[in-house]
C-alpha positions as CSV (number, residue, x, y, z in Angstrom):
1,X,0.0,0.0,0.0
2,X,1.0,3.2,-0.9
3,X,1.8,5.4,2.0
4,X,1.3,9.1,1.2
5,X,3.0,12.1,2.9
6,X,4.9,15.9,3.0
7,X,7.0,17.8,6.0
8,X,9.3,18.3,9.0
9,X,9.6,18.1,12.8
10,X,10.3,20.6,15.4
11,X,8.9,22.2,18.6
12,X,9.0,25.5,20.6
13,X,7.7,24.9,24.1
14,X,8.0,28.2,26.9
15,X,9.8,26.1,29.7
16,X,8.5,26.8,33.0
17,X,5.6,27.5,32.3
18,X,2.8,27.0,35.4
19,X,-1.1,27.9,33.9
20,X,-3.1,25.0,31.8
21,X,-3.6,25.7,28.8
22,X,-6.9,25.7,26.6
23,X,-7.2,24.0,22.7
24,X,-10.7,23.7,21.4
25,X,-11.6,20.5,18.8
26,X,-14.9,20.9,17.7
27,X,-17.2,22.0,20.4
28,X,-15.8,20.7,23.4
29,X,-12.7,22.3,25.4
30,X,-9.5,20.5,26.1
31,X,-7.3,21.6,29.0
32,X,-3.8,20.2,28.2
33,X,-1.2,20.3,30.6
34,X,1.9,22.7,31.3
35,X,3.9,22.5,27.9
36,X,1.7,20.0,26.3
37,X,-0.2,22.3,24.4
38,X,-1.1,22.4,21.0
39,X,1.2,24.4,19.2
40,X,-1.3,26.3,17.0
41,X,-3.9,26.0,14.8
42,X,-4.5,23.2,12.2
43,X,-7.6,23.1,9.7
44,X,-5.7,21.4,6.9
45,X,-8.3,18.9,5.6
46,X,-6.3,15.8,5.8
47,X,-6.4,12.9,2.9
48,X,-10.0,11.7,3.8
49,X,-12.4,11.3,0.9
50,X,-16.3,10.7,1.3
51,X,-15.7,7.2,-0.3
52,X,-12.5,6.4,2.6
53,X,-12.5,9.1,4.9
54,X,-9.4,7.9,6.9
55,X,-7.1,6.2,4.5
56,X,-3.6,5.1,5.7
57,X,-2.1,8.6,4.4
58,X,-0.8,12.0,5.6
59,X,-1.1,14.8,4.5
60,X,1.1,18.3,4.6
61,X,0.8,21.7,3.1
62,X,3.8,24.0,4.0
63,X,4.0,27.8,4.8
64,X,7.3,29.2,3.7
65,X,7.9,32.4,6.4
66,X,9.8,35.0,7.3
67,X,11.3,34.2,10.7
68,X,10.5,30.0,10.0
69,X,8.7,27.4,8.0
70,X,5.5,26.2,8.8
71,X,4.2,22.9,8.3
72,X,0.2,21.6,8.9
73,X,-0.2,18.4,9.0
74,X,-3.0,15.5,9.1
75,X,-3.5,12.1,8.4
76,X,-4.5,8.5,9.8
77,X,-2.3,5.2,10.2
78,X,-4.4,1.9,10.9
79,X,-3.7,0.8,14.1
80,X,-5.2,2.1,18.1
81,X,-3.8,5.4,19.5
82,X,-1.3,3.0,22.1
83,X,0.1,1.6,19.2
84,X,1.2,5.0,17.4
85,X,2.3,6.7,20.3
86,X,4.5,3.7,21.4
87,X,5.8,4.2,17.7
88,X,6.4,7.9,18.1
89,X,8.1,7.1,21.5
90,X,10.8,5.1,20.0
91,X,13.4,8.1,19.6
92,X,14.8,6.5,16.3
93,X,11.4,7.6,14.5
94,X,12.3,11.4,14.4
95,X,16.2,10.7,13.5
96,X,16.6,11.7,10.2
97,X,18.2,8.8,8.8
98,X,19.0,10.2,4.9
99,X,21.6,12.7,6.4
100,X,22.5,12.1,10.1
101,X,25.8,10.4,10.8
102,X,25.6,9.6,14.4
103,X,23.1,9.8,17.1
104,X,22.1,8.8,20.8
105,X,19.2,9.5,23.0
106,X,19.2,10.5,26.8
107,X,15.9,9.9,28.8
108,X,14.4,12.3,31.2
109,X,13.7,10.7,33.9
110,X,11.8,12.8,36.7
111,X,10.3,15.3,34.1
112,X,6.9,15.2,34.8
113,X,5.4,14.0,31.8
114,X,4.5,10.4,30.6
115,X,7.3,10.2,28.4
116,X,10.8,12.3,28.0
117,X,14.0,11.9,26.3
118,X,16.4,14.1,24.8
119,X,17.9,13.4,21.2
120,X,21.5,14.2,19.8
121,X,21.9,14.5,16.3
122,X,25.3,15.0,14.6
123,X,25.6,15.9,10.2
124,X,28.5,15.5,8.3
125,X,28.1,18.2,5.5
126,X,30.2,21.0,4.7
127,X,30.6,21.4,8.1
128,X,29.8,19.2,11.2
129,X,26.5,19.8,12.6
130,X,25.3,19.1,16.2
131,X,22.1,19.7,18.3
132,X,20.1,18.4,20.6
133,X,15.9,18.3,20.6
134,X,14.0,17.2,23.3
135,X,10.8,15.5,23.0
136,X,7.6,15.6,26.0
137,X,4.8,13.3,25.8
138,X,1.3,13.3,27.8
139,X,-1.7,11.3,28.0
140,X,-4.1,14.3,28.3
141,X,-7.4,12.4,28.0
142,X,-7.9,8.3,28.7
143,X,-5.0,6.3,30.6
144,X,-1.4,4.9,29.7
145,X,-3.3,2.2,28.6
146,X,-5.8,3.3,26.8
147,X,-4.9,7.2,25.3
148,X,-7.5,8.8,23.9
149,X,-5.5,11.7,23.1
150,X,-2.1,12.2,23.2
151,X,-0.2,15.3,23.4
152,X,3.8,15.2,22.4
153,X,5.9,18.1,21.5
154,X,9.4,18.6,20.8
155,X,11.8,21.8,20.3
156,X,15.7,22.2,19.6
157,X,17.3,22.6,23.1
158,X,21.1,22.9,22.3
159,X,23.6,23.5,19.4
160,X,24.4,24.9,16.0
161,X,23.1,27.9,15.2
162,X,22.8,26.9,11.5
163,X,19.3,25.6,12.9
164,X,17.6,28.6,14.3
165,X,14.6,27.3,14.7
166,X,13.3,23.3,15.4
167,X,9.6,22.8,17.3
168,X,6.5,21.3,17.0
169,X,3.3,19.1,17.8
170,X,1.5,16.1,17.5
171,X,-2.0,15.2,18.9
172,X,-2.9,11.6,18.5
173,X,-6.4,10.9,18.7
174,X,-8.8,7.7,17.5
175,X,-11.4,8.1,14.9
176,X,-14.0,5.7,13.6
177,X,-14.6,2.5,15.8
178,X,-11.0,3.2,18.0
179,X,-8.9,1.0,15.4
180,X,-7.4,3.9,13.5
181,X,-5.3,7.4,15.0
182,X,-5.4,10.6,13.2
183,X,-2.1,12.2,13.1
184,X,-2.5,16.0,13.8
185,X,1.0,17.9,13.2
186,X,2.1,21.6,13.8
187,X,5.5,22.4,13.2
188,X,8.1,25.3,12.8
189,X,11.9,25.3,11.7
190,X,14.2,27.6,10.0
191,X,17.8,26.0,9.2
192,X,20.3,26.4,6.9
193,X,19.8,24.5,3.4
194,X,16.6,23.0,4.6
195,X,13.6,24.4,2.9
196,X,10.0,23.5,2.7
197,X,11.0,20.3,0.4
198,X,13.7,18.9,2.3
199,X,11.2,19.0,5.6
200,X,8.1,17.5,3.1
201,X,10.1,14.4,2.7
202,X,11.7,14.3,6.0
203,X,7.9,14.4,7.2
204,X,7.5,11.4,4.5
205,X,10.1,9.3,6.8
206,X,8.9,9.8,9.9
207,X,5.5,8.9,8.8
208,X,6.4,5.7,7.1
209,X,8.7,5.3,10.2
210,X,5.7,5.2,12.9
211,X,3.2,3.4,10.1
212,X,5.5,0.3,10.2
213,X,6.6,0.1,14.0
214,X,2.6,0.6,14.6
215,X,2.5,-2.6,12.4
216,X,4.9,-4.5,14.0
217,X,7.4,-4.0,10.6
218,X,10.7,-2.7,10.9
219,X,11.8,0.8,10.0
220,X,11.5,1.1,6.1
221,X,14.9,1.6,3.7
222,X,15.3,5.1,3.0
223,X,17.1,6.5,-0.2
């Protein structure tokens, strides 16, 4: 099956901060915990049709800005919400394996949230590039064992300045009967020889990435 997809990763969470915050879906009001919010607004349509409304696809459209890049995206894998967040908790999912040379992962024990870990990322190019992004993760509605929405965001916490800008955020939430989780994506970054494109297929790996560990597959080959 083909898997469809566009976009890049990256977070920009205000640390310390101490007041709930409020996102709205639909007509109901969500209160998401301290740094677990929503990064902004999403109404791209996602891949649905009338005839498959939640096809195994995702969808992005990207923003090219002044001061970053944004990225909106939505789209649905086929499997339950505890199986794509354990996917997306794996750190290897957001390594960007077409470029990066080496990388490790730290956890964060004794952060608060459900899930925490920090991920180092080094780039032989031109020049060496390092940095460091930390991801959060959150049951905010539903238990460990049953999420019925999930909250995880991620930002760039340390190194080159050739990436300016790296932050974002997912909500994972089940549709139809339970058996499938809409993908719902908010992302900024701004770096140095990474446009729009490069962060559309980077987006297209981490996708493919969580579809087949939510399967049970290994990672897929990338180019």
């Amino acid at each position: 099956m083909k898997r469809a997809v566009s976009g890049c990763l990256f977070l920009g969470v205000q640390l310390g901060v101490t007041l709930a915050l409020v996102g709205c879906f639909g007509n109901e009001s969500t209160v998401f915990p301290p740094g677990l919010d929503p990064l902004g607004d999403n109404e791209l349509s996602g891949p649905g049709t009338e005839a498959d409304p939640h096809p195994e696809a995702f969808e992005v459209e990207g923003i090219e800005g002044g001061r970053y890049d944004t990225m909106l995206g939505r789209g649905y894998v086929h499997a339950p919400p505890i199986d794509v967040w354990n996917a997306f908790r794996e750190p290897i999912v957001s390594v960007d394996r077409r470029r990066t040379a080496e990388w490790s992962s730290d956890r964060n024990d004794g952060s608060g949230y459900d899930d925490s870990y920090v991920v180092h990322h080094v780039v032989h190019d031109l020049v060496t590039v390092e940095w460091s992004v930390t991801w959060r993760h959150g049951v905010v509605t539903g238990t460990l064992d049953a999420p019925e929405l999930v909250s995880i965001r991620w930002q760039k916490t340390e190194g080159s300045t050739l990436i300016s800008r790296i932050e974002g955020s997912i909500l994972l939430r089940p549709v139809g009967d339970g058996s499938i989780t809409e993908i719902e994506l908010v992302y900024h970054t701004r770096s140095v020889g990474a446009g729009v494109a490069e962060q559309r297929l980077y987006l297209e790996d981490v996708y493919n990435n969580v579809v087949a560990l939510a399967h049970g597959e290994p990672l897929p080959p990338v180019d």
